[in-house]
N, CA and C of each residue as an Amber inpcrd file, in Angstrom:
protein
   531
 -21.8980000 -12.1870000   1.2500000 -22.4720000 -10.9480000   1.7160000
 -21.3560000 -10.0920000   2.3110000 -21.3110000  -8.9920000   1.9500000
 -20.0010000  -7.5730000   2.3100000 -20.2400000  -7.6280000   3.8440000
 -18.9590000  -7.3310000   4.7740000 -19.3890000  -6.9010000   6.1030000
 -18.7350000  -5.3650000   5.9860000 -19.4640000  -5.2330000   6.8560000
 -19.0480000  -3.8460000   7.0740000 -18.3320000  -3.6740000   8.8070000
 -17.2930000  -3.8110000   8.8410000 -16.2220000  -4.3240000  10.3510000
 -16.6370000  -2.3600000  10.9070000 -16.4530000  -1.7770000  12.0020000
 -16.2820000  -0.9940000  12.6700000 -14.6630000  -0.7930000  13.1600000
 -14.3560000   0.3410000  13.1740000 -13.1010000   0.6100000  13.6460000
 -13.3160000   1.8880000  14.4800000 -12.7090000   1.8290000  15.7820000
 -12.6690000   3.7060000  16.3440000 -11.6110000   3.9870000  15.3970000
 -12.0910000   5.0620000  15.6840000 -11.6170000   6.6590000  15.0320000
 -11.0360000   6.8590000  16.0690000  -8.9800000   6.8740000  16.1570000
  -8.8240000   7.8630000  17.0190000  -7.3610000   8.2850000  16.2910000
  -6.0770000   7.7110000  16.6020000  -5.2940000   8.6300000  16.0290000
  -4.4130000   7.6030000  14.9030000  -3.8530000   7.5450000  13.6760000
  -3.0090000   6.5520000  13.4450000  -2.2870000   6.0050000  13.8860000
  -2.1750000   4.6540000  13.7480000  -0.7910000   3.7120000  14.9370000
  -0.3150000   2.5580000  14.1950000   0.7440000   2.7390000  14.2050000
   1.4230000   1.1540000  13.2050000   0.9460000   0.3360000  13.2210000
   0.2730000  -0.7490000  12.0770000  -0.0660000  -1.9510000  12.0300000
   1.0490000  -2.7360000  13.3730000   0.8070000  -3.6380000  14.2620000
   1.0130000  -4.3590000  15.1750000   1.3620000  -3.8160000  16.4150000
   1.4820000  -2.3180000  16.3220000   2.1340000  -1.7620000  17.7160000
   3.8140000  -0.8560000  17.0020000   4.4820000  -1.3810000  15.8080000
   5.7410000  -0.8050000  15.5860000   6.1090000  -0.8120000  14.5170000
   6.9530000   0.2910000  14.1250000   6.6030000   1.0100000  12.9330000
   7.5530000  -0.1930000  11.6660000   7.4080000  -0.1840000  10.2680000
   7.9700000  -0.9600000   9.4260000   9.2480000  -0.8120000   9.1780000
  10.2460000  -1.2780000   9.7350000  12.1970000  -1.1330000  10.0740000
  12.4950000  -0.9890000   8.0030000  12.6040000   0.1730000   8.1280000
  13.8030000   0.3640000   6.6080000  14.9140000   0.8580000   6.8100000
  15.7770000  -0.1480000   5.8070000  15.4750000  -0.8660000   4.6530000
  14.8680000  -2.2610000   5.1920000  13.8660000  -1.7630000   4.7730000
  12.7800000  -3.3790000   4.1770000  11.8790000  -3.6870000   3.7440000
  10.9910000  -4.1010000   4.1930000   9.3900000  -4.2560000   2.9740000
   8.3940000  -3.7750000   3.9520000   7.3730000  -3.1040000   3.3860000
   6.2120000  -2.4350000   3.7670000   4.9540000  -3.0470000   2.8680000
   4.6740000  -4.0940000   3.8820000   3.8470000  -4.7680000   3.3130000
   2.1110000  -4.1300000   3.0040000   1.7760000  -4.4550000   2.0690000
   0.5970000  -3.0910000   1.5480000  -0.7490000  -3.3770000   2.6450000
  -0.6470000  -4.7330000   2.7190000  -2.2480000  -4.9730000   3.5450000
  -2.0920000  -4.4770000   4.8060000  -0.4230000  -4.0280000   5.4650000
  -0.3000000  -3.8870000   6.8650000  -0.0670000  -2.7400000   7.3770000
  -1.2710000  -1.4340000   6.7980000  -1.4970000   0.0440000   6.8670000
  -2.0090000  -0.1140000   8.5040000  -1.7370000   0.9980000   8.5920000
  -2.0550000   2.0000000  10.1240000  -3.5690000   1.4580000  10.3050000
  -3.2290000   1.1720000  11.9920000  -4.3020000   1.2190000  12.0070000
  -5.0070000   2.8170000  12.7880000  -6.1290000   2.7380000  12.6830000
  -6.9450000   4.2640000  13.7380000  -8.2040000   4.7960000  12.7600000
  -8.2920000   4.1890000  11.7580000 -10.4220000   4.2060000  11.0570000
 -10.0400000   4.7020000  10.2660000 -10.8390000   4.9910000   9.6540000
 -11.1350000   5.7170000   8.2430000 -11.1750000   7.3080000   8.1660000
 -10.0780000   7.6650000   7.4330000  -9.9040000   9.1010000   7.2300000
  -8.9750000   9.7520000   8.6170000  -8.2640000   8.5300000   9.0490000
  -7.2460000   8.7850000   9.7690000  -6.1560000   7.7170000   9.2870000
  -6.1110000   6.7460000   9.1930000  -5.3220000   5.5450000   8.6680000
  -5.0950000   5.2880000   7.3680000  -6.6750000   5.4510000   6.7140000
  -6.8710000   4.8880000   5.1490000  -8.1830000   5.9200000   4.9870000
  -8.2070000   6.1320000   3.2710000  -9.4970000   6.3660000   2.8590000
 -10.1850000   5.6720000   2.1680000 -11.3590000   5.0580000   2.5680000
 -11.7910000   3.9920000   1.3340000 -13.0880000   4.2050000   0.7980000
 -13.2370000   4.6070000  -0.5170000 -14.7440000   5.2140000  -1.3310000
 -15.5710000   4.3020000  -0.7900000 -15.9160000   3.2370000  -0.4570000
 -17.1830000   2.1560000  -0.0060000 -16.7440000   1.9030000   1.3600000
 -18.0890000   0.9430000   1.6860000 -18.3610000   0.7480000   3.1430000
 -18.0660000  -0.5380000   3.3920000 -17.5230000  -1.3880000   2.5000000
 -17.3390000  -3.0810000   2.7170000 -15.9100000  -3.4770000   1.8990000
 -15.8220000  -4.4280000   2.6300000 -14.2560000  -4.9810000   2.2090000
 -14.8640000  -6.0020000   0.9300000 -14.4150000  -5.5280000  -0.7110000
 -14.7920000  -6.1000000  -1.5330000 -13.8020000  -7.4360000  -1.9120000
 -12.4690000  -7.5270000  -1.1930000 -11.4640000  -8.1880000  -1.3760000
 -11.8230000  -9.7660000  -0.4880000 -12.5490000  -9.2760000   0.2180000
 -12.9740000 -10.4470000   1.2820000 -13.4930000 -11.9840000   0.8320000
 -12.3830000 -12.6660000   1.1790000 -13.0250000 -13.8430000   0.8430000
 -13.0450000 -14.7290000   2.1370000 -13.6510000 -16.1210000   1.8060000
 -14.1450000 -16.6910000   3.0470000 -12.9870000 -17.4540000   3.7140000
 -12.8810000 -17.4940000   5.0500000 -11.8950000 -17.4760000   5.9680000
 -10.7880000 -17.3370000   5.5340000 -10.0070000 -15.8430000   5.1630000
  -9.0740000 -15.4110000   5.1230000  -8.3160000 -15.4760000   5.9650000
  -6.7610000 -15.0400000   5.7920000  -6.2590000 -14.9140000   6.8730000
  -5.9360000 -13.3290000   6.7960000  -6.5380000 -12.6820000   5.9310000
  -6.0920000 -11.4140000   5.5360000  -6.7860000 -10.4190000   6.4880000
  -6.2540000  -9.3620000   6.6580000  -7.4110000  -7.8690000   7.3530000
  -8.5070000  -7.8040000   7.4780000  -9.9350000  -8.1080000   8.1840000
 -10.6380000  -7.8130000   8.0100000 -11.8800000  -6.8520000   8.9690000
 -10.6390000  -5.7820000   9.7990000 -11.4050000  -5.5460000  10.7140000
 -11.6240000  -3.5960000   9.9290000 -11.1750000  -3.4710000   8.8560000
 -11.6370000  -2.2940000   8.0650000 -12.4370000  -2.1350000   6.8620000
 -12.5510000  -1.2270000   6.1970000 -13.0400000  -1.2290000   4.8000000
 -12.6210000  -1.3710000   3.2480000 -11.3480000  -1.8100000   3.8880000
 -10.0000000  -1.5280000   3.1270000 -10.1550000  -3.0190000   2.0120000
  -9.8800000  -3.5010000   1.1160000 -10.4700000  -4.0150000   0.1500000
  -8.9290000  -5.4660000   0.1480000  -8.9130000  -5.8810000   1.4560000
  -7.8650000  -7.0830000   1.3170000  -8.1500000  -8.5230000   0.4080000
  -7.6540000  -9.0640000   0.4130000  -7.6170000 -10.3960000  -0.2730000
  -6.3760000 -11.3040000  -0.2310000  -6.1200000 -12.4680000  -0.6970000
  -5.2020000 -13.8360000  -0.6220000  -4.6470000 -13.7190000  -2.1140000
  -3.8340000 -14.5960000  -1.9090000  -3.0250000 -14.1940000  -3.2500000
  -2.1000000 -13.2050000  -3.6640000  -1.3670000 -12.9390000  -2.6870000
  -0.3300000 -11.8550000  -2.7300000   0.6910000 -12.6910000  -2.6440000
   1.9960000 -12.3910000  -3.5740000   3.2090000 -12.7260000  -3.5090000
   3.7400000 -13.9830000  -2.0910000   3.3030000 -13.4720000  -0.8560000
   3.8250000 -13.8170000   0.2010000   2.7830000 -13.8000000   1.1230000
   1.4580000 -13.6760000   0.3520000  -0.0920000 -13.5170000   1.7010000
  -0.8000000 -13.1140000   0.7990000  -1.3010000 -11.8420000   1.8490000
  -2.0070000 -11.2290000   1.3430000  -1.8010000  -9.6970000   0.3940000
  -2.7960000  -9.0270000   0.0400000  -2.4820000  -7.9910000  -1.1660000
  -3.7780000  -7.0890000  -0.5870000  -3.7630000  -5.6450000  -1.3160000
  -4.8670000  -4.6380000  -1.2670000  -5.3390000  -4.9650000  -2.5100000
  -6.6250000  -4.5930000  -3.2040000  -7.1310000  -4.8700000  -3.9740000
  -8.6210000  -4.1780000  -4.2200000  -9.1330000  -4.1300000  -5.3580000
 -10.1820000  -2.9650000  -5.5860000  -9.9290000  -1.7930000  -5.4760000
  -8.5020000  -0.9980000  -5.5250000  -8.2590000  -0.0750000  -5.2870000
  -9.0980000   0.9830000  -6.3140000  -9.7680000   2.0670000  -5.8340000
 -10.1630000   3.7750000  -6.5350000  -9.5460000   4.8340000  -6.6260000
  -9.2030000   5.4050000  -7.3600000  -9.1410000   7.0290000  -7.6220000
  -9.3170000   7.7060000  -6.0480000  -8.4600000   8.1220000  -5.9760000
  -9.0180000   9.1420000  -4.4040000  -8.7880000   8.0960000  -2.8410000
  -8.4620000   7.1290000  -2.8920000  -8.3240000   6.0510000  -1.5540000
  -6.8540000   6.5200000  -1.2320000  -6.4280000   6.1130000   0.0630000
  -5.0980000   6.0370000   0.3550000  -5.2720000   5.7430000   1.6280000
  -3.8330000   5.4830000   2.1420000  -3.6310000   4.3920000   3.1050000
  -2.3050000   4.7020000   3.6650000  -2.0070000   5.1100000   4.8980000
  -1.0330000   5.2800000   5.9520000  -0.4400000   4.2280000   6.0960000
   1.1260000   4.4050000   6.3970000   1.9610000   3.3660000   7.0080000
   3.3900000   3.6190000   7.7300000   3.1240000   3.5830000   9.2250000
   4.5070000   4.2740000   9.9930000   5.4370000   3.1450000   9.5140000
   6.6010000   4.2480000   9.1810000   8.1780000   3.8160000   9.2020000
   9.0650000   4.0150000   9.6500000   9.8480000   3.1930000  10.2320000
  11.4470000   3.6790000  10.7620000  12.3970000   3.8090000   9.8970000
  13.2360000   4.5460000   9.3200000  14.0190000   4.2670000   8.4620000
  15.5180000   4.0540000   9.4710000  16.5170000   3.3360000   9.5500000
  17.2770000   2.9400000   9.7010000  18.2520000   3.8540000   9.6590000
  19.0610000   4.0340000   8.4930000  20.3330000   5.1180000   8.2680000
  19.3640000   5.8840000   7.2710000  19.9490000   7.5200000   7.6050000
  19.8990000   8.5670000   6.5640000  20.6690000   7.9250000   4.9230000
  19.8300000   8.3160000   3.8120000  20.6780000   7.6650000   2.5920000
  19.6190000   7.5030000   1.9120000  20.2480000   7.2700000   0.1660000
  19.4700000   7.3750000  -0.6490000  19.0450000   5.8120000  -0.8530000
  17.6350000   5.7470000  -0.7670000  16.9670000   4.5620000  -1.6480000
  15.9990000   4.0760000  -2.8180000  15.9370000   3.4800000  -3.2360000
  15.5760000   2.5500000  -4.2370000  14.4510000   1.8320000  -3.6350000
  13.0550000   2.2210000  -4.2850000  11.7260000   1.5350000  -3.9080000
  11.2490000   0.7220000  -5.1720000  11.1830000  -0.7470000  -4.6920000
  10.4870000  -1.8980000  -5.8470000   9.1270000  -1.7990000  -4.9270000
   8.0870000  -1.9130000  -6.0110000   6.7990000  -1.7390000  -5.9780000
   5.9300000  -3.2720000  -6.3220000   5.6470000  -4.2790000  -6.1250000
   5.3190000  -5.9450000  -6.3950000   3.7780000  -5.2080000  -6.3570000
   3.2680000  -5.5860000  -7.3380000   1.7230000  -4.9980000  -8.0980000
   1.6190000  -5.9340000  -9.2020000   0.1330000  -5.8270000  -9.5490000
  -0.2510000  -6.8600000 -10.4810000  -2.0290000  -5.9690000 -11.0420000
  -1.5860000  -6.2010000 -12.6490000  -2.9600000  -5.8150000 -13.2980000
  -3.3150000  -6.4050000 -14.2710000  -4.3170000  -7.2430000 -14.9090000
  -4.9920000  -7.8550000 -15.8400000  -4.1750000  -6.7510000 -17.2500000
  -4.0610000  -5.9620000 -17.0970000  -3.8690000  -4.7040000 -18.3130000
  -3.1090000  -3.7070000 -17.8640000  -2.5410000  -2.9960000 -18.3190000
  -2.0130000  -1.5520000 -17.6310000  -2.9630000  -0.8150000 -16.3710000
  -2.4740000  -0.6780000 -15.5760000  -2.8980000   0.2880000 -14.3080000
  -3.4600000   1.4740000 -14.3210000  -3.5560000   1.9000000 -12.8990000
  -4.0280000   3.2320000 -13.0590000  -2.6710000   3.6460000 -12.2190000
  -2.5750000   5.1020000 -12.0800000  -1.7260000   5.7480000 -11.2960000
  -1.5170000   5.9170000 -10.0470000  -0.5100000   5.8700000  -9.4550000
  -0.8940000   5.6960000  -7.8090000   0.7100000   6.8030000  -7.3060000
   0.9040000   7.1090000  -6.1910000   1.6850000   7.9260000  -5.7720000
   2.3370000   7.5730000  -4.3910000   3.5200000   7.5490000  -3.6900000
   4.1980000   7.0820000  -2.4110000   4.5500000   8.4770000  -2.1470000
   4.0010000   9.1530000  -0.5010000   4.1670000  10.6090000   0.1120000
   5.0820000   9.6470000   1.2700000   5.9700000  10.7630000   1.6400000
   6.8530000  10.4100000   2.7320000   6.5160000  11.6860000   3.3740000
   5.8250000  11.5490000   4.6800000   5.5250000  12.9050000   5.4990000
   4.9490000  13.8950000   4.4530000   4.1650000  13.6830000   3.6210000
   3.5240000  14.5770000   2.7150000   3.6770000  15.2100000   1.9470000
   5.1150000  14.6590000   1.2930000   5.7080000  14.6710000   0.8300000
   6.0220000  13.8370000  -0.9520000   5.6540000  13.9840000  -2.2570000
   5.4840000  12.7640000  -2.8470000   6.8960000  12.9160000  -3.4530000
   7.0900000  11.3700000  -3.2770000   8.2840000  10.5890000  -3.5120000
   8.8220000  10.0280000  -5.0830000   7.4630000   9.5020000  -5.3120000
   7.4700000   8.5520000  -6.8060000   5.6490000   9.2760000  -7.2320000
   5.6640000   8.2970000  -8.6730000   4.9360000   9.3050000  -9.1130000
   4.3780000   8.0260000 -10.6920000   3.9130000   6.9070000 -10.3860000
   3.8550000   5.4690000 -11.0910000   2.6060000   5.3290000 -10.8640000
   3.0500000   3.9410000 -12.7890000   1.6110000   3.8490000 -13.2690000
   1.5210000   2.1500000 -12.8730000   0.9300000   1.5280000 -12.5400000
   0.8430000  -0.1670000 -12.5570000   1.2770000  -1.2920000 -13.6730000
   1.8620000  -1.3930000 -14.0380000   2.4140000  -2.3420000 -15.2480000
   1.2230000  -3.5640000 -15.2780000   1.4020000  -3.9410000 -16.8210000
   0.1350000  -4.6790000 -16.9690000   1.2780000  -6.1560000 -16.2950000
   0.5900000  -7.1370000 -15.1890000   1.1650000  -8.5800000 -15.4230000
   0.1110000 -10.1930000 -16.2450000  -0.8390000  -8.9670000 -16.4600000
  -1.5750000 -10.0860000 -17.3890000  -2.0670000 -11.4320000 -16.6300000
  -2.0870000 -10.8000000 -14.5780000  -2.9020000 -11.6910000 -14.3310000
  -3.4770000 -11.0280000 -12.5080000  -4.2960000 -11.3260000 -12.0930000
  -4.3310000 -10.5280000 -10.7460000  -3.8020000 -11.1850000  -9.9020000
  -2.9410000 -12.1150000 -10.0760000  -2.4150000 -12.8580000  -9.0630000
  -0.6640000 -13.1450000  -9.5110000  -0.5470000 -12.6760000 -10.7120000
   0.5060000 -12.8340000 -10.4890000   1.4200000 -11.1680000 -10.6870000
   2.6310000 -10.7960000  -9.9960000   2.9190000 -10.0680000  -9.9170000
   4.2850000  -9.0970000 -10.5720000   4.5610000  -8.3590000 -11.0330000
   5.3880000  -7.2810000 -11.4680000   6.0620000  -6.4850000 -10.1460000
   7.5460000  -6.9250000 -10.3350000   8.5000000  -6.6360000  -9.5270000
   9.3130000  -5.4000000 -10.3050000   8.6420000  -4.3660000  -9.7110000
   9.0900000  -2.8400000 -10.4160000   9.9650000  -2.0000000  -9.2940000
  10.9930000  -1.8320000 -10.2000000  11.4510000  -0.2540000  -9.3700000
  10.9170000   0.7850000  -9.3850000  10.4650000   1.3040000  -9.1190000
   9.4970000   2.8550000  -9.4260000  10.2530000   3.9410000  -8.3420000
  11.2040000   4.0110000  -7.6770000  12.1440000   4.8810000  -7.4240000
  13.7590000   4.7950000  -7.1350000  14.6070000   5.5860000  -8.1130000
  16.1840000   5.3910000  -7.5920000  16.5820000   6.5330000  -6.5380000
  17.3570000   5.7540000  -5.3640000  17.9370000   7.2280000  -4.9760000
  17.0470000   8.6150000  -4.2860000  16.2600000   7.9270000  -3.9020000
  15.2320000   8.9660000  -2.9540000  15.8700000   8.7920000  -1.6370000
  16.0250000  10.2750000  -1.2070000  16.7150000  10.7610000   0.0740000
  15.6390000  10.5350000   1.2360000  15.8740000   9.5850000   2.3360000
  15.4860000   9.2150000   3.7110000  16.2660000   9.8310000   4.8470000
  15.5490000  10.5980000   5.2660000  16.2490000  10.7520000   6.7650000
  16.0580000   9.5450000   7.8790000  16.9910000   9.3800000   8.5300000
  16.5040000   8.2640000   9.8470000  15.4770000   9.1660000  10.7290000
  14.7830000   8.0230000  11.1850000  13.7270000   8.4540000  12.0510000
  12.5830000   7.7580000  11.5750000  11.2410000   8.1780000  12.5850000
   9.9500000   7.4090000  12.2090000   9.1640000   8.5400000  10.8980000
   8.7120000   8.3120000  10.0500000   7.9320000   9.1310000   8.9690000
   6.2040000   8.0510000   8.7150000   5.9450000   8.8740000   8.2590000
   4.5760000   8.6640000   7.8250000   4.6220000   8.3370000   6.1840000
   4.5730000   6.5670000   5.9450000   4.3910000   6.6480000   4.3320000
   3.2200000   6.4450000   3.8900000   2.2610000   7.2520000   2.6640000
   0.8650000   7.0450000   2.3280000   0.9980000   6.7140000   0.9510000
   0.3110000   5.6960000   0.5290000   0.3250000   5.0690000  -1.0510000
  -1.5240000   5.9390000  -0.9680000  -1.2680000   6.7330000  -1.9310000
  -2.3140000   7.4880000  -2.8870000  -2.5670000   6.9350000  -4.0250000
  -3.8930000   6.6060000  -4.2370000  -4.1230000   5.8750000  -5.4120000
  -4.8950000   7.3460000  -6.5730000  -4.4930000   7.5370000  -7.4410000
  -4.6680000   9.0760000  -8.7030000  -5.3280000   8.5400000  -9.4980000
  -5.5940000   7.5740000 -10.5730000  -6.1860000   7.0110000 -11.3480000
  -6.2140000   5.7210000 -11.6170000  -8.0640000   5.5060000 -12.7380000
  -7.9270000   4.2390000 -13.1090000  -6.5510000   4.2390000 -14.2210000
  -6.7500000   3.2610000 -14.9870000  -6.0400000   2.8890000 -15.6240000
  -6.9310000   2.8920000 -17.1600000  -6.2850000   2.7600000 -18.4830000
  -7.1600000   2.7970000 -19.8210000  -8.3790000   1.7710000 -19.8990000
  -8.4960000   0.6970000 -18.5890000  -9.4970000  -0.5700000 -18.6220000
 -10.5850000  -0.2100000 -17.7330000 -10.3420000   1.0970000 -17.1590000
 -11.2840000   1.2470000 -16.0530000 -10.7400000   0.4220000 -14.2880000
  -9.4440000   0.3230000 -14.1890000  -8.9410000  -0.3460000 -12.7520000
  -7.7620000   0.3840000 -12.5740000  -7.2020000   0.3960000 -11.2880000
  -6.2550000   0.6970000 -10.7550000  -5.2010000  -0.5240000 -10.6400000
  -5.6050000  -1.3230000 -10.0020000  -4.6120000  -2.1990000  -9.8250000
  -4.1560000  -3.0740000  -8.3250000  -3.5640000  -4.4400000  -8.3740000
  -3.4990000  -4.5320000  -6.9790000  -2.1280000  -4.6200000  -6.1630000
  -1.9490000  -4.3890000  -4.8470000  -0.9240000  -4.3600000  -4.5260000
  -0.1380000  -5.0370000  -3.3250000   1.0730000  -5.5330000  -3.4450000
   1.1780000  -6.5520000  -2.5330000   2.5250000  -5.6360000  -1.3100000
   3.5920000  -5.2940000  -1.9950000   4.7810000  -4.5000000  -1.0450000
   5.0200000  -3.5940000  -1.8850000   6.2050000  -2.9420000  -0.8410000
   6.8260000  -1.5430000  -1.6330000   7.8890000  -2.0200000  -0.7830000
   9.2840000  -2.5940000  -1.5380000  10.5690000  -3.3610000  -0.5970000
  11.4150000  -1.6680000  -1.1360000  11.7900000  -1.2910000  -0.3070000
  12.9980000   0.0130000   0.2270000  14.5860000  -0.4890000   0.4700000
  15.0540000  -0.3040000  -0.5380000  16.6330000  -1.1550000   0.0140000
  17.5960000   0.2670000  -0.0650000  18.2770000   0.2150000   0.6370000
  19.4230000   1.6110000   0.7540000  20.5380000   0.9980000  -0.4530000
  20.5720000   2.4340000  -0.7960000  21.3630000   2.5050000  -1.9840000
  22.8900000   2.7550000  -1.6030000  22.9720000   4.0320000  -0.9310000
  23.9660000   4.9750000  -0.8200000  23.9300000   5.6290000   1.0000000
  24.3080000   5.2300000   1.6730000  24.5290000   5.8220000   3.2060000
  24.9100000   7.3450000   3.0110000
């Protein structure tokens, strides 16, 4: 049976208290927290990813699950959802974003905004299994300023099967200082 968890509504705030140190990994299940339509947007009212005693997210609507690379993963993603995540970036310089995703078939489209900004602009590679995953670059050489920014993974479309796709990190390694 779906729960439906409660969250206040008040302003976005880094998953644990502090923001995700880049260059490094921005793990997908570990979005902002502060409710819905401040943190994340999610078309339904229940976490469809939910399975029984997880160790994954389950105090939103946000569609977590087990079986991610290294934990947990987002999953059930729609057309129109997206999901906040404060970052520190480390040094000003160009980087290189690998994207670890996984789809039964080719994906749907999804998008990475830096301060509202869009960055990349990728489709989900098929890995021909939902659990296992596709270690993609999907950006070279994207210019970071140091400082804290706001990153949002926008999900744009299904994919030719009718899915989007699921997702585990987005690892940021500096290219060029």
């Amino acid at each position: 049976e779906p729960k439906n968890p409660t969250e206040p509504v008040n302003s976005s705030n880094a998953f644990g208290g502090q923001a995700v140190s880049l260059p490094g990994k921005v793990e997908a299940e570990n979005f902002d927290v502060g409710g819905p339509n401040v943190s994340y947007s999610d078309n339904d009212n229940w976490n469809r990813g939910l399975e029984h005693n997880t160790p994954c997210r389950t105090e939103s609507h946000i569609d977590t699950g087990q079986h991610g690379i290294d934990g947990c993963k987002i999953n059930w993603n729609q057309p129109g959802e997206w999901l906040n995540y404060t970052i520190e970036v480390a040094a000003t310089g160009t980087y290189n974003i690998v994207a670890a995703t996984s789809a039964f078939n080719r994906g749907g489209n999804y998008v990475i905004e830096i301060d509202g900004q869009v960055i990349t602009n990728s489709q989900v590679p098929a890995s021909w299994n939902w659990d296992t995953f596709s270690q993609t670059t999907i950006a070279d050489s994207v210019y970071l300023e140091k400082g804290v920014h706001v990153m949002t993974l926008r999900i744009i479309s299904d994919g030719p099967e009718g899915y989007v796709g699921d997702f585990d990190y987005f690892k940021f390694e500096l290219n060029q200082p």
